[in-house]
N, C-alpha and C positions, 0 to 999 in steps of 0.2 A: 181274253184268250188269244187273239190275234198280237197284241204286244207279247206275250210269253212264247210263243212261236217264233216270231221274228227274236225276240233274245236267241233261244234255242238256236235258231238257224244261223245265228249272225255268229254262233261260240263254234257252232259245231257244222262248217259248209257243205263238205263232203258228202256226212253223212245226209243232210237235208236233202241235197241232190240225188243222194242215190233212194232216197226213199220216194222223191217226186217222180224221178223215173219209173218205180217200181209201180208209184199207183196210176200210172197212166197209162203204164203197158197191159196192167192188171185189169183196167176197167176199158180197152181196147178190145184186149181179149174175150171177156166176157162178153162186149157189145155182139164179137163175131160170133161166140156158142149161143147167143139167144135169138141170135137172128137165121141162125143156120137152124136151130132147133123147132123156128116158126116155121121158116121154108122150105128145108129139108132137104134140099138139091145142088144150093151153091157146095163148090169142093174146100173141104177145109182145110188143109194144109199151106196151101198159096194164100189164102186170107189171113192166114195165124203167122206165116212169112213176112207179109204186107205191114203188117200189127207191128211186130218186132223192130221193124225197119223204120217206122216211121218213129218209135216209141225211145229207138237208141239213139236217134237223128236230132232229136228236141234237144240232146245234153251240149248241141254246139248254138244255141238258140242266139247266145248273149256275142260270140264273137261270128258266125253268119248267119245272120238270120234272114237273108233274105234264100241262100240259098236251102236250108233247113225247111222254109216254107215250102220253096218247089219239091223237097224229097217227101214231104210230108202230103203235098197236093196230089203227087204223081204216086204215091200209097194208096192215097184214097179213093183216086179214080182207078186205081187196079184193083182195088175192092168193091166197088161197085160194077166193075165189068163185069168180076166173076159172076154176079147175079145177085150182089147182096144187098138190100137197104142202107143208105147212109144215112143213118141213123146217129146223136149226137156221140154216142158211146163209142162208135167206128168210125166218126170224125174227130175223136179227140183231140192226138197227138195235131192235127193242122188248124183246130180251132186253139191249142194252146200255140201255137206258133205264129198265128196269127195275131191272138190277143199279143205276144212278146213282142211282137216285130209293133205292133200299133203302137206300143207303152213307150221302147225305145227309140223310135223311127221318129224322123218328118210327117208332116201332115202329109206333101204330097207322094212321098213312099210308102205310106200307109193306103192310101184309098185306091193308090195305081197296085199296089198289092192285092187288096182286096178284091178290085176289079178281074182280077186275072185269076184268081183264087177261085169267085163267084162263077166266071167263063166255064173255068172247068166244072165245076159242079153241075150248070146247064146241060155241056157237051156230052158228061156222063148221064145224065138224066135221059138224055134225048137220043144217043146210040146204045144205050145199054140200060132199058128199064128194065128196072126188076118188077112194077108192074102198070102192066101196058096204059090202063087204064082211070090211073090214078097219076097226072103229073104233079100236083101237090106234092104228093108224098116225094116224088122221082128230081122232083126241078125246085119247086117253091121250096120247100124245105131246108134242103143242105145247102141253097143257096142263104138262105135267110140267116141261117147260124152262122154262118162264114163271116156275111155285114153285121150280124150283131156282135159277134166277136171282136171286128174291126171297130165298129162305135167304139164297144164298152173299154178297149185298150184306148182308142182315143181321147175318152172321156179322164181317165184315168190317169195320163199324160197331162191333157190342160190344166188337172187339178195341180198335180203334182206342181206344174210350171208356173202355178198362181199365187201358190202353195212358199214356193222359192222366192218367188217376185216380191211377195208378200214379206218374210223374211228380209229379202234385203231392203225393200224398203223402210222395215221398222228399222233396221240396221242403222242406214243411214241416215234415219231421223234419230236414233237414242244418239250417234257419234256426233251432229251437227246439233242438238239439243245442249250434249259436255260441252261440246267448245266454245256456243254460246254463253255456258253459266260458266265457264273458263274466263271468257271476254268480260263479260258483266262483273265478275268478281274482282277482276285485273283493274276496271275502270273505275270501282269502287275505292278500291287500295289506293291506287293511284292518287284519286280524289283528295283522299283523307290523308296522303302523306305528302300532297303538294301544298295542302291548305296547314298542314302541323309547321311543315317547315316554313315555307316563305310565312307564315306568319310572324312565328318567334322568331325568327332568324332577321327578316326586315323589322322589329320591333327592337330586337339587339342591337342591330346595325345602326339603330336610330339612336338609342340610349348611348351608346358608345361614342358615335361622332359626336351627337349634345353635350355625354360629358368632356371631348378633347376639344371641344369650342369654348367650355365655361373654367375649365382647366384653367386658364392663366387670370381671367378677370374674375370670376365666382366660383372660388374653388369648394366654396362646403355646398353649392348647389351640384356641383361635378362631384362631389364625393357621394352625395344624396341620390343622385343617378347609378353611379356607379354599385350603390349598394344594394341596389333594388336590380340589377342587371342579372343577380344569379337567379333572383325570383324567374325571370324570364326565360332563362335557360333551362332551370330545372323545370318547370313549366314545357317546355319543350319536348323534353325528352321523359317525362310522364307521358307525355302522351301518343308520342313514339313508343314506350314501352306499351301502350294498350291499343295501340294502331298494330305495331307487329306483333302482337301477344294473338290477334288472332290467324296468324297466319299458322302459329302451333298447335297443331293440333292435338300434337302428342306430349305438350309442357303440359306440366302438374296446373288442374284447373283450380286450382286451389289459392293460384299466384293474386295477388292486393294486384288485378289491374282497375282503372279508374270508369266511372260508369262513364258514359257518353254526355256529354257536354250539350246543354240546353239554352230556352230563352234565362231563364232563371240565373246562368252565370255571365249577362250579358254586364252588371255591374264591376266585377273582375277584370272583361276587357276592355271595359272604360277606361280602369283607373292603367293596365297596362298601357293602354294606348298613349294616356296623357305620361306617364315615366320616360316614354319615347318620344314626347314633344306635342302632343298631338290632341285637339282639344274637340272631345266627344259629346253634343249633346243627347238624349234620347228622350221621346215625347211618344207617349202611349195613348193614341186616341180608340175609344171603346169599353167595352168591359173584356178584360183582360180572360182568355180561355186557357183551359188545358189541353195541352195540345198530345196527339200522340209521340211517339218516342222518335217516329221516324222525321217527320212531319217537324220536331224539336231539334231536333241534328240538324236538317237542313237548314230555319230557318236561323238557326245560328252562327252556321257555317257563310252560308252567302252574306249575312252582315259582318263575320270575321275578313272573310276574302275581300270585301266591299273597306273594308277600312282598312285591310292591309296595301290595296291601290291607292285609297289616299296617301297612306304617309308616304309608296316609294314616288308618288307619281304629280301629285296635288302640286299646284304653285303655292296654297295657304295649307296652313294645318291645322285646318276647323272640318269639320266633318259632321252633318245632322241626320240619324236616326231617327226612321218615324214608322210606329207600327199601328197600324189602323186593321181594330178586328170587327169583322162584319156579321151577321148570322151565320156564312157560309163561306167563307173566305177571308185570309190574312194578308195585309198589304202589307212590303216590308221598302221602306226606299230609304239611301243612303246617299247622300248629295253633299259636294263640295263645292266652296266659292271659287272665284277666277281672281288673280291676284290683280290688282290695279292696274298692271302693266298689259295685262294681257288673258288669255285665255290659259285655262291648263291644259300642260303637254298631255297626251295619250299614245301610251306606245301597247302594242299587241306583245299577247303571252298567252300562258294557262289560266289566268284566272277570273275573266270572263268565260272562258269555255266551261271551263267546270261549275263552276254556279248555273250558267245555263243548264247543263247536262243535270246536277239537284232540283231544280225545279222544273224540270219536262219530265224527271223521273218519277215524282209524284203528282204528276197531273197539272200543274205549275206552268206560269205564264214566265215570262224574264225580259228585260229589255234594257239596254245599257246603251249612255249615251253622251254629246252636250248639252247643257242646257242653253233654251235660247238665251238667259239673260248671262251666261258664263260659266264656267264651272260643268263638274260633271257629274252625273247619277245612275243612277242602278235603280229599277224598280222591279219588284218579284211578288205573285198573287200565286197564293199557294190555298190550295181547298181546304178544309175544315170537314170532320167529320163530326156530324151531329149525334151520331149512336156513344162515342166516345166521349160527349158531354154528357151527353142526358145518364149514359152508367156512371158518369160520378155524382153527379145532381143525387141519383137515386142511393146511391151507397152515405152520400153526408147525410141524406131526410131516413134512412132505417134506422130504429134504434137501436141500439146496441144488444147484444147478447149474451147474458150471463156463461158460466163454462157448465159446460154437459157434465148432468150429476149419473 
């Protein structure tokens, strides 16, 4: 009911306003014929003036309200001179004024209001009882409604402003939440199209120059290269098309993009590697687990990025693969010798950063380096979920299901 009021009142101001006037003047009024009808003596005409004044006074609440207050204080206290009880019904108009002024005020314009409000209502109490005998009634009372008026609009106010506070603070966390999963998604992209590219792209480079070296002295081994060179590009840009394929979100989901790339096509970019010169072995120590998808991505990705630094960077072009799976954790390290002469170059770029960044983002250790005896390695300890083993364990031991008759 209070939502369908504030609708009402928020379509139609005017009228709202003149209806609030009406019921405050109305039940001002009636506060002075019951109180004159109890005591009988106060004169009513100046009372029912007083009413009016204070009742017409309220409609400038929201633009003075402090001086609204004093027309409404200095009502009340000339209704209480005449002899009448200030009573909450002939306090109205200054108890609604005072609630307005508390709701839209300062704190301390609020309680220095109040304070002055309360004054008066003693002073009348005290030069003008209406009955001698009873200060309660004369002083404690109309003062007590004036401060609880003042509370209840202060309360009313804090809420509101907590209320506010409140809001903008979720505010500011949904907007720094987006831009978060803005960032996060950006670095992800990022990831996946600096390991697409510099991979195929230094594996071309490599095939290319091998074949303009074998060119004049072995030309069907430079022809043999070069025929396998589109593998590599197309290769490429597959997977370019399903790196940007998810940036569309409004392309037909319908489009042949390729699933994500696992341990399982690690024999593929063996034989790529070695097309580009490059001679990959790989050694599986453990029993070999299923890994989750996320978990597959990465550890594929850091051994692709791991041998795409050997071929640009390596003095030899041998390279060892070694995965060692534990109960709870997968080792993946990828090492190269140092060529006779010397140790190999290492020069800084993206693609130690981003393998780091795949394996801290699944909980993943990383560590890249020289080795003391030459040469250099990458080592990465990535966790294993055990719930994602034992649900396939338990889906190959169910027997199978005949079809629902």
């Amino acid at each position: 009911m209070n939502t369908s009021w504030q609708r009402w009142a928020a379509a139609r101001p005017r009228a709202a306003e003149a209806g609030t006037l009406a019921l405050l003047a109305a039940l001002t009024i009636s506060g002075v014929l019951v109180t004159r009808a109890v005591m009988s003596t106060p004169p009513l005409w100046p009372a029912l003036d007083l009413a009016l004044v204070a009742s017409a006074a309220f409609h400038w609440r929201r633009v003075r309200p402090l001086p609204v207050l004093a027309v409404t204080l200095v009502c009340a206290m000339g209704i209480g001179a005449l002899g009448y009880l200030l009573t909450p019904l002939l306090m109205g108009p200054l108890l609604a004024a005072q609630y307005s002024l508390s709701v839209h005020s300062p704190r301390r314009t609020t309680w220095n209001s109040a304070l002055a409000a309360a004054l008066g209502m003693v002073a009348t109490g005290l030069f003008f009882p209406p009955f001698h005998r009873s200060p309660v009634l004369s002083i404690v009372n109309p003062t007590a409604w004036v401060l609880l008026a003042a509370a209840l609009g202060s309360y009313i106010r804090v809420r509101r402003e907590y209320a506010a506070a409140r809001a903008e603070h979720a505010a500011r966390e949904r907007e720094e939440e987006a831009r978060h999963r803005v960032f996060q998604e950006r670095m992800r992209i990022a990831r996946e199209l600096h390991d697409v590219v510099a991979h195929h792209l230094t594996l071309a480079d490599a095939q290319a120059s091998t074949a303009a070296h074998l060119a004049a002295t072995h030309p069907e081994q430079a022809l043999d290269i070069i025929g396998k060179l589109p593998q590599t590009t197309s290769a490429a840009l597959h997977e370019l098309k399903a790196t940007v394929g998810l940036l569309r979100q409004d392309a037909d989901h319908g489009d042949d993009l390729a699933p994500a790339p696992g341990l399982q096509d690690l024999p593929d970019l063996v034989d790529a590697c070695a097309a580009a010169g490059l001679t990959v072995t790989v050694s599986v120590e453990g029993q070999a687990r299923r890994l989750t998808p996320v978990l597959d991505l990465t550890a594929y990705r850091i051994v692709q990025e791991a041998l795409t630094n050997v071929s640009k960077h390596a003095a030899t072009p041998t390279a060892r693969v070694r995965l060692a799976y534990a109960p709870h954790r997968l080792t993946l390290s990828v090492t190269n010798d140092a060529a006779p002469g010397g140790p190999s170059e290492i020069r800084g770029g993206f693609g130690l950063v981003t393998m780091r960044e795949r394996a801290t983002a699944v909980g993943g250790t990383f560590h890249a380096g020289r080795r003391p005896q030459g040469g250099f390695e990458v080592t990465c300890t990535l966790p294993l979920d055990d719930r994602e083993d034992n649900r396939e364990h338990h889906r190959e031991d169910r027997p199978a299901e005949g079809p629902a008759l």
